[in-house]
PDB file with SEQRES, HELIX, SHEET and CRYST1 records, atoms N, CA, C and O in Angstrom:
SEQRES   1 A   66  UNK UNK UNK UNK UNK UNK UNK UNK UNK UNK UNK UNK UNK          
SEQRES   2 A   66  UNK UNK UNK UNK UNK UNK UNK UNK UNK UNK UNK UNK UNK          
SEQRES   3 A   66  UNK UNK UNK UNK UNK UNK UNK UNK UNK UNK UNK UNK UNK          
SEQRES   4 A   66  UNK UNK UNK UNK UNK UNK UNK UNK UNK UNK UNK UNK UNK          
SEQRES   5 A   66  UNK UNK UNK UNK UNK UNK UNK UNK UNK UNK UNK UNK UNK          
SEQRES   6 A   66  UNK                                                          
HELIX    1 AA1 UNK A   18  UNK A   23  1                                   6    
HELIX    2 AA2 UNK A   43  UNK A   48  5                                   6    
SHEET    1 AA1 4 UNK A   8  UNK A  11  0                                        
SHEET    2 AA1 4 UNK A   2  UNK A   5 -1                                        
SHEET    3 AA1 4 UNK A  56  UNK A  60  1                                        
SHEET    4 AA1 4 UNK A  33  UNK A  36 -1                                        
CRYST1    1.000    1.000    1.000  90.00  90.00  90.00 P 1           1          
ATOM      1  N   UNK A   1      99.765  86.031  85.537  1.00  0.00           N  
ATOM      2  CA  UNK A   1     100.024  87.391  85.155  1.00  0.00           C  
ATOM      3  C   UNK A   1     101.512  87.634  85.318  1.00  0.00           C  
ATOM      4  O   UNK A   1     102.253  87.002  86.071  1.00  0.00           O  
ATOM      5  N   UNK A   2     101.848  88.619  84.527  1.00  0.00           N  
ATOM      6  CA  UNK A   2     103.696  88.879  84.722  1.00  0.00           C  
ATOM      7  C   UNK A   2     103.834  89.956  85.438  1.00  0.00           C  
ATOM      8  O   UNK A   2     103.049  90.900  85.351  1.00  0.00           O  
ATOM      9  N   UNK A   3     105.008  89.928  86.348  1.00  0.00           N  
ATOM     10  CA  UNK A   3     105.543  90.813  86.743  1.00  0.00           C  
ATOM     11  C   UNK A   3     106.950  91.141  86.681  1.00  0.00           C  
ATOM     12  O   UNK A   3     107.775  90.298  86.328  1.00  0.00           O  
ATOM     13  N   UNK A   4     107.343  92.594  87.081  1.00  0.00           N  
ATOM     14  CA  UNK A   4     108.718  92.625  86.845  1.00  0.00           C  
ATOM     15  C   UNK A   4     109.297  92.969  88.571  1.00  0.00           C  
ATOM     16  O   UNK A   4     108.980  94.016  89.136  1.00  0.00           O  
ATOM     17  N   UNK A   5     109.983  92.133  89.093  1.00  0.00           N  
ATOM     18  CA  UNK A   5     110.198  92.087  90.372  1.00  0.00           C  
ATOM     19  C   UNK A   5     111.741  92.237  90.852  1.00  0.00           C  
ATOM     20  O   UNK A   5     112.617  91.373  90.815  1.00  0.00           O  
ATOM     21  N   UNK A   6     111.846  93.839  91.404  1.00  0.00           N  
ATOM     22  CA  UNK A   6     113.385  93.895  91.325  1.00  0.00           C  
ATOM     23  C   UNK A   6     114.364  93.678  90.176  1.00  0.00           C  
ATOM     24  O   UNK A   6     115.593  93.658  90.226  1.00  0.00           O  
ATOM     25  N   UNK A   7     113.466  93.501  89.017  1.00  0.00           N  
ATOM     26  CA  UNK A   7     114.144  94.132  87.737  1.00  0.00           C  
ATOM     27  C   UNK A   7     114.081  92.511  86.468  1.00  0.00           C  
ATOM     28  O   UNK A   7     114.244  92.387  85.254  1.00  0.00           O  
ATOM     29  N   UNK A   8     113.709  91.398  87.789  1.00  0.00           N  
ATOM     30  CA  UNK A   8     113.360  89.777  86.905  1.00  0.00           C  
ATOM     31  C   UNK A   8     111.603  89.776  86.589  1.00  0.00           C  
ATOM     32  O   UNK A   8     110.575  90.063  87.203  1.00  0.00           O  
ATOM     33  N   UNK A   9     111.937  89.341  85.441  1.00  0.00           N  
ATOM     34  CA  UNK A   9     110.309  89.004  85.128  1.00  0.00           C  
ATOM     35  C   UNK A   9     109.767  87.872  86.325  1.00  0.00           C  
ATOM     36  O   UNK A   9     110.625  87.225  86.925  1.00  0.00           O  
ATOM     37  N   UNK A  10     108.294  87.666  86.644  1.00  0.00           N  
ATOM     38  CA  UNK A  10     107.860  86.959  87.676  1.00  0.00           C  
ATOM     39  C   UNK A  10     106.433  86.563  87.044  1.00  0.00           C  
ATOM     40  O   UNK A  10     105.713  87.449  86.584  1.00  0.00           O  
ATOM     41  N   UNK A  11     106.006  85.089  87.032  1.00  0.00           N  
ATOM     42  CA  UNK A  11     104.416  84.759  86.403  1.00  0.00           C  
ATOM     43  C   UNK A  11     104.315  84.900  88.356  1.00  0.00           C  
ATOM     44  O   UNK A  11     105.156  84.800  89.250  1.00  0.00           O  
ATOM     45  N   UNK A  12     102.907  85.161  88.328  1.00  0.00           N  
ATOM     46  CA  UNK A  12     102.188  85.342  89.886  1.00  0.00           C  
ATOM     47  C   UNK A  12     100.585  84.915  89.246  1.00  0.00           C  
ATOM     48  O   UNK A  12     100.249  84.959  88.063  1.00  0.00           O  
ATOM     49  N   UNK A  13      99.808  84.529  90.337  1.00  0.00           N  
ATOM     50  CA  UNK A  13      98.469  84.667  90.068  1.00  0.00           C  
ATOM     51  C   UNK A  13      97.945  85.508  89.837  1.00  0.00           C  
ATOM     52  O   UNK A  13      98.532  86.506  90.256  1.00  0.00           O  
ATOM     53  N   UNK A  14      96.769  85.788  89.186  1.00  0.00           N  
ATOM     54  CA  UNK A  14      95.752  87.045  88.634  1.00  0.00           C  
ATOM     55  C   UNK A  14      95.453  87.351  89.873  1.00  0.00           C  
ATOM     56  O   UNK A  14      95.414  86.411  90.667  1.00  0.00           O  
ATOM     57  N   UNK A  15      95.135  88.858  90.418  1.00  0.00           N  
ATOM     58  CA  UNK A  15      94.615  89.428  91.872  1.00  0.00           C  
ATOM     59  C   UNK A  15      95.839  89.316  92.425  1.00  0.00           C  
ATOM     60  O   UNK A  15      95.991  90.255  93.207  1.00  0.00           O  
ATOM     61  N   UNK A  16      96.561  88.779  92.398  1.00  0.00           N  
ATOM     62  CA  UNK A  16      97.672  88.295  93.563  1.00  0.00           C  
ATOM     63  C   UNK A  16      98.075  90.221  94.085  1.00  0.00           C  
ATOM     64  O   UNK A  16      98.387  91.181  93.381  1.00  0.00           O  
ATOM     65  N   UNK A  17      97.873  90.096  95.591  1.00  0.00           N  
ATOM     66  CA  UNK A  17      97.992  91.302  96.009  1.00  0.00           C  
ATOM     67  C   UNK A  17      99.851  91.240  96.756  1.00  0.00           C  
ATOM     68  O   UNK A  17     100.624  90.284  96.689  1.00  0.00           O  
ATOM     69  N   UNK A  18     100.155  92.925  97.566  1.00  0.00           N  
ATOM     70  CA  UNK A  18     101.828  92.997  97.180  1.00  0.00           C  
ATOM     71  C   UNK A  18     101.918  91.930  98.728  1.00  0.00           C  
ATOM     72  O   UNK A  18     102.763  91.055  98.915  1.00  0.00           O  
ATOM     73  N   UNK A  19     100.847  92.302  99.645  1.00  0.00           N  
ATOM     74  CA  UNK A  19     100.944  91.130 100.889  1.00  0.00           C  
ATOM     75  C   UNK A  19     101.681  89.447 100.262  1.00  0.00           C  
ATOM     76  O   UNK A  19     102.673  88.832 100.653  1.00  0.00           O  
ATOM     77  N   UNK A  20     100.660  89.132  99.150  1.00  0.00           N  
ATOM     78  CA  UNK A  20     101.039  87.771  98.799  1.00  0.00           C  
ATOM     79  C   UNK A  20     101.857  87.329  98.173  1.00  0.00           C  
ATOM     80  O   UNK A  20     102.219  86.152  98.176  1.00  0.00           O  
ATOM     81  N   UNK A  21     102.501  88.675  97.195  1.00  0.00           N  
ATOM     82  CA  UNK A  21     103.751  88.995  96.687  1.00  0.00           C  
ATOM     83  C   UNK A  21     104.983  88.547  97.496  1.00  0.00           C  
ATOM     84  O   UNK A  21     106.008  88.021  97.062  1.00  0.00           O  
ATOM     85  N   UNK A  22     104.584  88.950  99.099  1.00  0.00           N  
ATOM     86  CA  UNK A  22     106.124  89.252 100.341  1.00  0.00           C  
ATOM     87  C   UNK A  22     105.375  87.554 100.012  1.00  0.00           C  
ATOM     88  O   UNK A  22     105.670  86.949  98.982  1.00  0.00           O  
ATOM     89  N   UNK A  23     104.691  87.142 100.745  1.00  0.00           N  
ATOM     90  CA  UNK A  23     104.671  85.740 101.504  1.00  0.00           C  
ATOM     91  C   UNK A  23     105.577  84.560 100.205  1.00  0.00           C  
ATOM     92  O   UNK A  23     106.242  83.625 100.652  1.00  0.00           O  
ATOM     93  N   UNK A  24     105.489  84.746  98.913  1.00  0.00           N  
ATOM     94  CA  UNK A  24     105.703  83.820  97.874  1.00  0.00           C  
ATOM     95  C   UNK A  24     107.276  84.168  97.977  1.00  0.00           C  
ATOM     96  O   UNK A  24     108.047  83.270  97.640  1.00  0.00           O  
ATOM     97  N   UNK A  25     107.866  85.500  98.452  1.00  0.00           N  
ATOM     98  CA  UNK A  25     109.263  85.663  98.308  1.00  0.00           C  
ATOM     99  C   UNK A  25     110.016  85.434 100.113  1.00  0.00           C  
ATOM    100  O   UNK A  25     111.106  85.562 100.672  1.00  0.00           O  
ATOM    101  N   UNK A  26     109.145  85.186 100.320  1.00  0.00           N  
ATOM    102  CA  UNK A  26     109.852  84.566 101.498  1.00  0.00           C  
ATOM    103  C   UNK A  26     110.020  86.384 102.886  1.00  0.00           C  
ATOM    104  O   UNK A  26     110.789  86.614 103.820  1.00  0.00           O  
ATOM    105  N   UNK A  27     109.213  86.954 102.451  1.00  0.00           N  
ATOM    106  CA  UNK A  27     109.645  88.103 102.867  1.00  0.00           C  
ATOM    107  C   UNK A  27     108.305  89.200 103.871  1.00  0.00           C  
ATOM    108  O   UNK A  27     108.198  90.400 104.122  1.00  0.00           O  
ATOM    109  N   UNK A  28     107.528  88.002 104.171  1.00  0.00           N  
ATOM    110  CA  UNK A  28     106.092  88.332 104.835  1.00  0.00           C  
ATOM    111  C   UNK A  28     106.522  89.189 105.969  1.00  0.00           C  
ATOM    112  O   UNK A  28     106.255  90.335 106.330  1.00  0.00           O  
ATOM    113  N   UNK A  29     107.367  88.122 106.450  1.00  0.00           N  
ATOM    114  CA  UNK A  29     107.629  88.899 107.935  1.00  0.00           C  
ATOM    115  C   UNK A  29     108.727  89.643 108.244  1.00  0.00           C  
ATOM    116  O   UNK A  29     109.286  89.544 109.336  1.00  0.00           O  
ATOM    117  N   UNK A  30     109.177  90.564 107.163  1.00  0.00           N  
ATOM    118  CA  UNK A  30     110.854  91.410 107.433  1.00  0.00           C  
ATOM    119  C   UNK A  30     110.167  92.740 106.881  1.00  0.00           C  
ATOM    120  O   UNK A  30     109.124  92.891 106.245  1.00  0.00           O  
ATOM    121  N   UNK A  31     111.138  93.673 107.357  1.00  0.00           N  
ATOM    122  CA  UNK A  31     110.782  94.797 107.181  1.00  0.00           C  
ATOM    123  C   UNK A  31     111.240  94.597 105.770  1.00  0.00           C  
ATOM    124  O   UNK A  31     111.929  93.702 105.279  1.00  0.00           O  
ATOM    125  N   UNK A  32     110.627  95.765 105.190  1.00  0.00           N  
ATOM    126  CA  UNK A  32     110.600  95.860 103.740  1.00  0.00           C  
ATOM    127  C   UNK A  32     109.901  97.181 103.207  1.00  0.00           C  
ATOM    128  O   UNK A  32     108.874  97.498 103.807  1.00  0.00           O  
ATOM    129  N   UNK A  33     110.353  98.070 102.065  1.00  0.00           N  
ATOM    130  CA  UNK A  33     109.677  99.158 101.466  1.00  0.00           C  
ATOM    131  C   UNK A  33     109.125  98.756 100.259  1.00  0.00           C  
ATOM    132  O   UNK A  33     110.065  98.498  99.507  1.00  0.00           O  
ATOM    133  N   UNK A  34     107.949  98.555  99.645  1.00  0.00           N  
ATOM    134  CA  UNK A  34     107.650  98.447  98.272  1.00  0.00           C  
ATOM    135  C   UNK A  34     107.185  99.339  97.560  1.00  0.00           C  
ATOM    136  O   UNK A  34     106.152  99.872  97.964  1.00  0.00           O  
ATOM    137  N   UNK A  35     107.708  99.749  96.420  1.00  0.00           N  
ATOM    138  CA  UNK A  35     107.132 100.190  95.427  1.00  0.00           C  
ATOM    139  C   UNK A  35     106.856  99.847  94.080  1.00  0.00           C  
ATOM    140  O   UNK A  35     107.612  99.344  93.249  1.00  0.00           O  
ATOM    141  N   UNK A  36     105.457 100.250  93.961  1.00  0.00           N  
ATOM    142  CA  UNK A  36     104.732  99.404  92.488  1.00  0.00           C  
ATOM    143  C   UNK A  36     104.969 100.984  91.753  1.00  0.00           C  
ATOM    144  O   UNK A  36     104.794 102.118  92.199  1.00  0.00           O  
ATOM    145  N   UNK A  37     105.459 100.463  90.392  1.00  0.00           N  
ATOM    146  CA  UNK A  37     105.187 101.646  89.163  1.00  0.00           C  
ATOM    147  C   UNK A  37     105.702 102.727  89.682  1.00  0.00           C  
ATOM    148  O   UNK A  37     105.071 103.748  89.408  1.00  0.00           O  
ATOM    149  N   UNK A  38     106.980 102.913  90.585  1.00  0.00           N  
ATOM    150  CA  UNK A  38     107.639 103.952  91.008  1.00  0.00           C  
ATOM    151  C   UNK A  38     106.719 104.784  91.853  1.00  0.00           C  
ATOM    152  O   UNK A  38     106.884 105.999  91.954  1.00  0.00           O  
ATOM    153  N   UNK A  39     105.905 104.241  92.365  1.00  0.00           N  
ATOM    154  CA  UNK A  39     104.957 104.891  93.820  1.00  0.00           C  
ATOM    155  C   UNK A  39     105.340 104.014  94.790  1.00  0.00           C  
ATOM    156  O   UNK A  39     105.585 102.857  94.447  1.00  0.00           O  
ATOM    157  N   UNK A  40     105.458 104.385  96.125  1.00  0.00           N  
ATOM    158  CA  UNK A  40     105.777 103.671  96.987  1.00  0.00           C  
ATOM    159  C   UNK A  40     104.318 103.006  97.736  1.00  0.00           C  
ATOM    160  O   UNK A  40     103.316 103.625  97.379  1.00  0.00           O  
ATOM    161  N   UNK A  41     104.119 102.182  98.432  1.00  0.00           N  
ATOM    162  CA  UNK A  41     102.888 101.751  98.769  1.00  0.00           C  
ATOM    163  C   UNK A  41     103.137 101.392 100.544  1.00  0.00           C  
ATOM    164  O   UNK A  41     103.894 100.642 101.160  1.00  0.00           O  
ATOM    165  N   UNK A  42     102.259 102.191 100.858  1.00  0.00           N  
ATOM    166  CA  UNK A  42     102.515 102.085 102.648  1.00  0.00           C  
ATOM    167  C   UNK A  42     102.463 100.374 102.634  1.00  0.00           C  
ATOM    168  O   UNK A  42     102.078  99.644 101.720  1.00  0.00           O  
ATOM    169  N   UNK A  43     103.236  99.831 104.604  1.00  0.00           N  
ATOM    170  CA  UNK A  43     102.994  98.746 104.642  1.00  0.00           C  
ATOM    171  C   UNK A  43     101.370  98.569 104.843  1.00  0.00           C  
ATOM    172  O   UNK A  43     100.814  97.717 104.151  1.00  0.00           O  
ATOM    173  N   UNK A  44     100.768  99.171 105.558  1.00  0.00           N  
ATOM    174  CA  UNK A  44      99.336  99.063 105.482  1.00  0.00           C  
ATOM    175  C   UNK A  44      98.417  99.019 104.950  1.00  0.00           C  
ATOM    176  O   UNK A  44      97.293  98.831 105.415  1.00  0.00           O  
ATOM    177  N   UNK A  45      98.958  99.307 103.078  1.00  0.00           N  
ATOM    178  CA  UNK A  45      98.147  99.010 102.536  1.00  0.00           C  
ATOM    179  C   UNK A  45      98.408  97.586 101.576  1.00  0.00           C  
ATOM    180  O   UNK A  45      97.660  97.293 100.644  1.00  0.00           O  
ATOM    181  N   UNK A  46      99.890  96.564 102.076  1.00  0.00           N  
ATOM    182  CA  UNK A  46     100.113  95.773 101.046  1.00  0.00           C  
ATOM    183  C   UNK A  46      98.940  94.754 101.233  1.00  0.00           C  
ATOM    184  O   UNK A  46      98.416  94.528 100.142  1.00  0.00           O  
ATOM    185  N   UNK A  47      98.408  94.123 102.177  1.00  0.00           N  
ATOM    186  CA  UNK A  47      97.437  93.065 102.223  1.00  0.00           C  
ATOM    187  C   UNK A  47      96.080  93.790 101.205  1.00  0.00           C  
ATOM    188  O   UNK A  47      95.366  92.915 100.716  1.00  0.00           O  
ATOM    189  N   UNK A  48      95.839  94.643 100.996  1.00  0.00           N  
ATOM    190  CA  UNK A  48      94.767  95.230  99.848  1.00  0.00           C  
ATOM    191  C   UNK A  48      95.178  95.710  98.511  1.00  0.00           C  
ATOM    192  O   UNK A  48      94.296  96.194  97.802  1.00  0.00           O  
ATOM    193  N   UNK A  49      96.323  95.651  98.088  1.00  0.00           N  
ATOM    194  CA  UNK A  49      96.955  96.697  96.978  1.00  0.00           C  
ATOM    195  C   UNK A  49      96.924  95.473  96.289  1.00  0.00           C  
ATOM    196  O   UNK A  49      97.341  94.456  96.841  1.00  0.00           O  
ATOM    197  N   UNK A  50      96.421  95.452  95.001  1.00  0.00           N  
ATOM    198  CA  UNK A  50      96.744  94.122  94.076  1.00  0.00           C  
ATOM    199  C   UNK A  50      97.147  94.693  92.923  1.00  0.00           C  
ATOM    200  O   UNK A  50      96.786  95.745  92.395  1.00  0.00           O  
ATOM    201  N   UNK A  51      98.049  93.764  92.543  1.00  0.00           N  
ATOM    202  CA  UNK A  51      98.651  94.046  91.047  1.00  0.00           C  
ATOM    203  C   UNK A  51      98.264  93.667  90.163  1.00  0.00           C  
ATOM    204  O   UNK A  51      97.377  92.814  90.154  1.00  0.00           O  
ATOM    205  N   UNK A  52      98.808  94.180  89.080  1.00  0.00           N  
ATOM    206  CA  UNK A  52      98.114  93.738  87.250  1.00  0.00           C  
ATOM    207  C   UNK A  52      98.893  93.182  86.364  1.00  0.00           C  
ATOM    208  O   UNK A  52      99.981  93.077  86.929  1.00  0.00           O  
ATOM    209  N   UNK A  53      98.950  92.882  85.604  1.00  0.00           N  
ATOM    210  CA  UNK A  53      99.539  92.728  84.993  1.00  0.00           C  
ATOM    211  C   UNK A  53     100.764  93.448  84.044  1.00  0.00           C  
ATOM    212  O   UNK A  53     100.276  94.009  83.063  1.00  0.00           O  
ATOM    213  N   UNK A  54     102.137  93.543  84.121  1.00  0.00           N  
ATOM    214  CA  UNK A  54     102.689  94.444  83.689  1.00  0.00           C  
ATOM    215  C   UNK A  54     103.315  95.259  84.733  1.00  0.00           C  
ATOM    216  O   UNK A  54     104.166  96.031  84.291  1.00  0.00           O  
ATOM    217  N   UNK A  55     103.093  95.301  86.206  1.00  0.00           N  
ATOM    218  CA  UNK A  55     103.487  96.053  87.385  1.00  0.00           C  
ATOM    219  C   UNK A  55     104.731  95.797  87.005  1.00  0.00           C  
ATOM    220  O   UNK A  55     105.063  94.776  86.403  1.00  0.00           O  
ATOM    221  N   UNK A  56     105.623  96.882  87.401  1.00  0.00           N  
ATOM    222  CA  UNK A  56     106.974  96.550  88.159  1.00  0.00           C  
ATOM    223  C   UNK A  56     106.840  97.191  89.497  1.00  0.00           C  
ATOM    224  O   UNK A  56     106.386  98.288  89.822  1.00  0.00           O  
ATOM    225  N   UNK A  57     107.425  96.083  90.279  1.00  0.00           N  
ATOM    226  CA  UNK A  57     108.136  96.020  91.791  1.00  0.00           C  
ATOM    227  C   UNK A  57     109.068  96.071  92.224  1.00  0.00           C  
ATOM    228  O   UNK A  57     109.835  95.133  92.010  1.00  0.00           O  
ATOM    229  N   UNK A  58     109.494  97.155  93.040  1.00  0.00           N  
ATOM    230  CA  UNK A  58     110.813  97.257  93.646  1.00  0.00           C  
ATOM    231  C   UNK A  58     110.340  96.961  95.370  1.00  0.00           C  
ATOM    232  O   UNK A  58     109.403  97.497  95.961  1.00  0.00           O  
ATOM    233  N   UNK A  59     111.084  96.185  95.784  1.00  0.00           N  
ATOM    234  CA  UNK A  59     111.274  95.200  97.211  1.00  0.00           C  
ATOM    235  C   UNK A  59     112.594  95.700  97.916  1.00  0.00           C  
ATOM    236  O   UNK A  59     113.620  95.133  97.538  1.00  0.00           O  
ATOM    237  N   UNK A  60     112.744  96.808  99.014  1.00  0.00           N  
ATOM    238  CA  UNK A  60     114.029  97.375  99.402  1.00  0.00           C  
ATOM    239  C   UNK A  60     113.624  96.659 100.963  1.00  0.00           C  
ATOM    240  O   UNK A  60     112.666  96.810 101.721  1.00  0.00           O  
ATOM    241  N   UNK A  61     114.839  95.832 101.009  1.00  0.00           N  
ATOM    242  CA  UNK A  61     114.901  95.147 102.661  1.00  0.00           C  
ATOM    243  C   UNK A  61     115.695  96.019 103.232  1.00  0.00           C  
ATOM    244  O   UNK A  61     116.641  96.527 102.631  1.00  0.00           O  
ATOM    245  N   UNK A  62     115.394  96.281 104.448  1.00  0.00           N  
ATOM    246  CA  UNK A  62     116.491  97.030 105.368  1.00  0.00           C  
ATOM    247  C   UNK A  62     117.170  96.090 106.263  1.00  0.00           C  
ATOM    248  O   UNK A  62     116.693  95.141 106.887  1.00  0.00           O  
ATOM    249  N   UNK A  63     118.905  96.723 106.188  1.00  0.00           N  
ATOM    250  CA  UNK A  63     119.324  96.055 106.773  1.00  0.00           C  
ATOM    251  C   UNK A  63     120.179  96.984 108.059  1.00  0.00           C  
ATOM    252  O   UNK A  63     120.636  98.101 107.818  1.00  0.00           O  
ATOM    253  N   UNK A  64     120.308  96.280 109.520  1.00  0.00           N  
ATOM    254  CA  UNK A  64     120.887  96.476 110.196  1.00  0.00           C  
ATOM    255  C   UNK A  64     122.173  96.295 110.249  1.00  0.00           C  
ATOM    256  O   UNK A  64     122.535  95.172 109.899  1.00  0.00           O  
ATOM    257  N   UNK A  65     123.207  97.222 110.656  1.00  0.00           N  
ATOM    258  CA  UNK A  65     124.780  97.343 110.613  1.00  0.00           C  
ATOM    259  C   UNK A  65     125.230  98.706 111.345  1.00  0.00           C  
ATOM    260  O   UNK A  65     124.513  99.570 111.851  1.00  0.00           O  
ATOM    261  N   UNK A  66     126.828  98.628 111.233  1.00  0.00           N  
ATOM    262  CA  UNK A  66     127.149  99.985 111.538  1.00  0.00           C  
ATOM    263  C   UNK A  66     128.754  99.746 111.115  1.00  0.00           C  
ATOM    264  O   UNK A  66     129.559 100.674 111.194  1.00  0.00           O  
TER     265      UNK A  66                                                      
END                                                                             
């Protein structure tokens, strides 16, 4: 299935949910905000939220500084 991920097209598996999304980008375990289709999606719900085909994803890492 395609996706548009941070603005690059992406093939992913069919079902592939936004949990398995972080783990394939290297990004399972960092903080992170996602939003599918310009809704934002709690972290609690990424291990259940699955995408379709056609989603776009925005992936905002936070970073520490000052």
């Amino acid at each position: 299935m395609r996706l548009v991920v941070n603005g690059e097209e992406r093939q992913v598996e069919t079902n592939t949910t936004i949990g398995e999304l972080l783990v394939t980008l290297g990004l399972a375990d960092t903080l992170v905000a996602v939003e599918r289709n310009e809704e934002v999606v709690p972290r609690a719900q990424h291990a259940h939220t699955r995408l379709a085909d056609g989603d776009r994803v925005e992936v905002v890492h936070f970073v520490g500084g000052g």
